[in-house]
C-alpha positions as CSV (number, residue, x, y, z in Angstrom):
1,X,0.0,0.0,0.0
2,X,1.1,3.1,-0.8
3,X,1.6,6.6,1.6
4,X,-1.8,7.8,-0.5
5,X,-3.8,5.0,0.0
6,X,-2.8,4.4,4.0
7,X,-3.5,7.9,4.7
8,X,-6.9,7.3,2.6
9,X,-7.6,4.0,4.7
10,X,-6.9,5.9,7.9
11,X,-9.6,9.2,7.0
12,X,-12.7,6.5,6.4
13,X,-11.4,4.9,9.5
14,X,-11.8,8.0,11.0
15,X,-14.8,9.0,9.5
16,X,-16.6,5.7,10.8
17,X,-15.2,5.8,14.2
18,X,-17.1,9.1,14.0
19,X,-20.0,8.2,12.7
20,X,-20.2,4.9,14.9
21,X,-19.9,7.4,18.1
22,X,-22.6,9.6,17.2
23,X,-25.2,6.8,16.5
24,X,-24.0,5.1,19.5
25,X,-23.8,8.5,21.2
26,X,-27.9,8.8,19.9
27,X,-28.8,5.6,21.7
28,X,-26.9,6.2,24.9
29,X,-28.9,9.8,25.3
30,X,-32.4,7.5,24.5
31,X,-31.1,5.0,27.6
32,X,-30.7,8.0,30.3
33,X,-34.0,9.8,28.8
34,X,-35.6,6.4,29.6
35,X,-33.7,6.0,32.9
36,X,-34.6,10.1,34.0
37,X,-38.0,9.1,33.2
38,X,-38.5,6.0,35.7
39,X,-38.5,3.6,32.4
40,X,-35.4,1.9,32.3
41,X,-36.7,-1.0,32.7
42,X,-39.1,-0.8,29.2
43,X,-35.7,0.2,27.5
44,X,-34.3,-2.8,25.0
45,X,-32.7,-5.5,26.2
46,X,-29.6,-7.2,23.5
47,X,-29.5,-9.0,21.7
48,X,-30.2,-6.6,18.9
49,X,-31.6,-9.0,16.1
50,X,-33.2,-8.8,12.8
51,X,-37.2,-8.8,13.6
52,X,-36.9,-8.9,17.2
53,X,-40.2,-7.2,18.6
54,X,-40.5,-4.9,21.6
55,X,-44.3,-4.7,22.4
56,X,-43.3,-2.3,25.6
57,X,-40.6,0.3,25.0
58,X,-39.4,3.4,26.7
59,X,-40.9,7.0,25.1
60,X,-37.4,8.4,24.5
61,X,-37.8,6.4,20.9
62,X,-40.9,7.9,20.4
63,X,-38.3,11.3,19.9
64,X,-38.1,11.9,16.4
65,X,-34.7,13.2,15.4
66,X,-31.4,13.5,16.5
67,X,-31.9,17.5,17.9
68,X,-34.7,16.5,19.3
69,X,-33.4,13.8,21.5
70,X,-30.3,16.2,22.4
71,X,-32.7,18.8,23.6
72,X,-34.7,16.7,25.6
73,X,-31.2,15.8,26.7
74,X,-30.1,18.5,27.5
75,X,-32.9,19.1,30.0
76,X,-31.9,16.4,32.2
77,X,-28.4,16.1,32.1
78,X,-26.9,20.2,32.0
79,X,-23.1,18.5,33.3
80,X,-23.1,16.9,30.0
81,X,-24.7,19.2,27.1
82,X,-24.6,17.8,23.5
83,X,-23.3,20.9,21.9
84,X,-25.3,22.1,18.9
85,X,-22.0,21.6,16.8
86,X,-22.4,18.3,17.3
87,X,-26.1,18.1,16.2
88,X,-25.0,20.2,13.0
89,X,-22.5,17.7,12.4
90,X,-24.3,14.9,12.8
91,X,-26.8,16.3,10.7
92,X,-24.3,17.3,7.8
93,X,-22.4,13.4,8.3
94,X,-26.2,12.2,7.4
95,X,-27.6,14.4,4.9
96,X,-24.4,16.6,3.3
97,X,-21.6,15.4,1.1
98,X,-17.7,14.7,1.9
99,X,-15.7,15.4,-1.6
100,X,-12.7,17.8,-2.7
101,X,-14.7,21.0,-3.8
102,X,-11.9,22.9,-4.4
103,X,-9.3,21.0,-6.0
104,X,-6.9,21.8,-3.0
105,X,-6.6,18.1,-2.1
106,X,-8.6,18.8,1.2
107,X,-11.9,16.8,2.0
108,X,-14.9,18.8,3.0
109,X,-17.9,17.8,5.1
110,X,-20.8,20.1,3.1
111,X,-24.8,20.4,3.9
112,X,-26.9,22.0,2.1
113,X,-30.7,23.3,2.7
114,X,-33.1,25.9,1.1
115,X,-34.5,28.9,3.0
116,X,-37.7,30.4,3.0
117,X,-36.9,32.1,-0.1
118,X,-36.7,28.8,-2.0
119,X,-32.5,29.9,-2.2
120,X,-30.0,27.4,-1.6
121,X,-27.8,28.3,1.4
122,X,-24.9,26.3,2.5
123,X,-26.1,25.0,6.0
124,X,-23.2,23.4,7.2
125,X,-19.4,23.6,5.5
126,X,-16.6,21.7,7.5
127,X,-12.4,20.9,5.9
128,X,-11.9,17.7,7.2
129,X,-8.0,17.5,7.6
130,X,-6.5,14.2,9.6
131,X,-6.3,16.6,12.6
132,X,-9.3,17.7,12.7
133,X,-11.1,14.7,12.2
134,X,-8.3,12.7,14.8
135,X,-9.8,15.5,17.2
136,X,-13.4,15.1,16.8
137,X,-12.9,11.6,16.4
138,X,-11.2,11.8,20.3
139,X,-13.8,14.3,21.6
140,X,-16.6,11.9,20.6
141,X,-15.2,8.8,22.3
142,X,-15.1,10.8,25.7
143,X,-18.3,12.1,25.2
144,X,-19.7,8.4,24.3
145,X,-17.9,7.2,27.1
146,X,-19.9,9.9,30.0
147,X,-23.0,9.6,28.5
148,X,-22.4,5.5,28.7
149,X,-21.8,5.9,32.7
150,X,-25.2,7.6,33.0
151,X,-26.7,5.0,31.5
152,X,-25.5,2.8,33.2
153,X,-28.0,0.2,34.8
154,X,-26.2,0.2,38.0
155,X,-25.4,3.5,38.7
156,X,-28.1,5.0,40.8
């Protein structure tokens, strides 16, 4: 493998380490909205399977949206507020593009959206250099790793 391709292999690594942390960051918040709200207990149970059912489930996944669980959040848990970068990136990650835009060899996260003036308006515009990325990539895995100790069954 060549410099080009490792350094290429080691960006999508990054980028899914990311991506991983955010989803898993998602569910965590849904497990200590469930636990602030007495139903812990109604909150599912692994293993995770293909057509598993669960007739009684906790409302935090009646929460449509990734903002709207982080606001809800947010309420609860002050100490450990999902910042609304992280919602606009999460939100770019899901519906924007990563390419080269500019030809300066220099990945960009973009998102965009129309206003109320039916214009097109970049939402959401992010260079995603290694160090960048290495950096979210760190800042997510602490965050995962907080929000995973309140949602801990066994902390009271």
């Amino acid at each position: 493998m060549n410099q080009n391709e490792v350094e290429t292999k080691e960006f999508f690594k990054c980028l899914g380490e990311i991506w991983r942390d955010i989803t898993a960051i998602e569910f965590l918040m849904r497990a200590c909205i469930a636990k602030k709200d007495g139903e812990i207990n109604k909150f599912p149970k692994p293993p995770y399977e293909k057509g598993k059912i669960y007739s009684d489930c906790p409302n935090s996944f009646s929460i449509q949206g990734f903002s709207n669980v982080a606001t809800k959040f947010n309420k609860y848990f002050t100490k450990l507020t999902i910042p609304q970068e992280l919602i606009d990136l999460r939100h770019a990650m899901a519906h924007g593009i990563i390419a080269e835009v500019d030809k300066d060899g220099v990945d960009r996260l973009v998102k965009f959206n129309k206003n109320k003036n039916n214009e097109l308006v970049v939402e959401f515009a992010m260079p995603l250099e290694k160090e960048r990325i290495a950096q979210i990539r760190q800042s997510l895995r602490e965050l995962r790793r907080h929000i995973g100790k309140e949602a801990d069954d066994n902390k009271k």
